[in-house]
C-alpha positions as CSV (number, residue, x, y, z in Angstrom):
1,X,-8.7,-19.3,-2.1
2,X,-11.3,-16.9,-3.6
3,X,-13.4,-15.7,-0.9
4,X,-16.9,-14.9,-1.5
5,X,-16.2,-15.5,-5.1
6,X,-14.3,-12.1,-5.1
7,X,-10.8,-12.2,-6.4
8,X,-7.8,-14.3,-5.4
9,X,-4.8,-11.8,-3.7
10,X,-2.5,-12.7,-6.4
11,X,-5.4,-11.5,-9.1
12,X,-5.6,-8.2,-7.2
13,X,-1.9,-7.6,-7.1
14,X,-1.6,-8.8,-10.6
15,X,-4.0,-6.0,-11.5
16,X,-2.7,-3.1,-9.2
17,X,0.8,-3.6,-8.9
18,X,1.1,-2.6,-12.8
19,X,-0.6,0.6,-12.2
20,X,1.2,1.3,-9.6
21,X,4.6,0.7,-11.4
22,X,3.0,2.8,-14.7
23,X,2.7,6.2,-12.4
24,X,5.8,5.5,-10.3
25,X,7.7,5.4,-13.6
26,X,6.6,8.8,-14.5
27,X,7.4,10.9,-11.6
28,X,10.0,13.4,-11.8
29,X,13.1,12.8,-9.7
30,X,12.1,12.6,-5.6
31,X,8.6,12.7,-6.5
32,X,6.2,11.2,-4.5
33,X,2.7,8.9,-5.6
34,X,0.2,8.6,-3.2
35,X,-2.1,5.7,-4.0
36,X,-5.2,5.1,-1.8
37,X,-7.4,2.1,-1.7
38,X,-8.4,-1.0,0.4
39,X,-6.3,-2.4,3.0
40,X,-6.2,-5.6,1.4
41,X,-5.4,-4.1,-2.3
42,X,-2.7,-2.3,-0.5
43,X,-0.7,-5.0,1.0
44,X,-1.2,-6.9,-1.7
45,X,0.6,-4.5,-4.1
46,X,3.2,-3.6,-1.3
47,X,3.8,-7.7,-1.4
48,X,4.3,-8.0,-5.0
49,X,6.6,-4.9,-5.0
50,X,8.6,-6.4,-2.5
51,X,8.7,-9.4,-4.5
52,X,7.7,-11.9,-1.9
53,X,6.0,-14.4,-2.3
54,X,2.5,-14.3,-2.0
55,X,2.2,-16.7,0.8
56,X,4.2,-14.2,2.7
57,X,1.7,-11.0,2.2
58,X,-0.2,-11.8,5.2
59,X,3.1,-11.0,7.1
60,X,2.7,-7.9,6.7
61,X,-0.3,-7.3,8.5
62,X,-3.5,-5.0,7.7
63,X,-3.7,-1.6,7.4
64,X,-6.0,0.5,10.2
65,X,-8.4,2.8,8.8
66,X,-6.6,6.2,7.9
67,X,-3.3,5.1,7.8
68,X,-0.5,4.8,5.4
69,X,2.6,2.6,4.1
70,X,6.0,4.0,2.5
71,X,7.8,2.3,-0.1
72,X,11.2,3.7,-1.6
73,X,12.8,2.4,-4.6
74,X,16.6,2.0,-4.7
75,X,19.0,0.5,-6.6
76,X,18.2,-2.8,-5.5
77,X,14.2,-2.2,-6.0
78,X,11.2,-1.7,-3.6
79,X,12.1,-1.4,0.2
80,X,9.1,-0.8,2.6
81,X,9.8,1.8,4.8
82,X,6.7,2.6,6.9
83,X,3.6,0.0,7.4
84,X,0.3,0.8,9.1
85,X,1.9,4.8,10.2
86,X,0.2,7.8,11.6
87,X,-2.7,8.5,13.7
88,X,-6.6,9.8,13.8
89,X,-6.5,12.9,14.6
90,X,-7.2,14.5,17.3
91,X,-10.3,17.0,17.5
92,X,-10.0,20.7,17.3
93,X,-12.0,22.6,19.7
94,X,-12.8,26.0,18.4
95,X,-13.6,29.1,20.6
96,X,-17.3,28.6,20.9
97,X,-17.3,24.7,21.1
């Protein structure tokens, strides 16, 4: 269902998944992409990767502010190693703080 009259998940994956796959194809051996965007164009992609169906994305839950997902690719395809990882960091007090 389009909400707000923005773009239907399957649109957005449609549309980013590709680009994703163009760079990932390019890296050297071990190399690593680093895509950042929206929460919701990021499990999105990471849904279509997998290859689940789209009814399934929402399984995967959102992603916090600042935080990341890991995807491998192995013989067998996309595997999702980390969702929603890391932490804010903390802050730094410096000598005259």
């Amino acid at each position: 269902m389009r909400r707000g009259g923005g773009e239907l998940e399957t649109e957005v994956a449609d549309r980013a998944a590709p680009v994703v796959l163009n760079h990932a194809d390019k890296l050297p051996e071990n190399g690593t992409l680093v895509v950042v965007s929206h929460g919701g164009t990021i499990r999105t992609t990471i849904g279509r990767l997998l290859g689940l169906e789209a009814h399934h994305w929402e399984g995967l839950g959102g992603l916090s502010n600042c935080c990341w997902s890991v995807l491998g690719r192995g013989a067998r395809g996309w595997r999702l190693m980390e969702h929603n990882a890391g932490t804010l960091p903390e802050p730094v007090l410096g000598d005259d703080d």
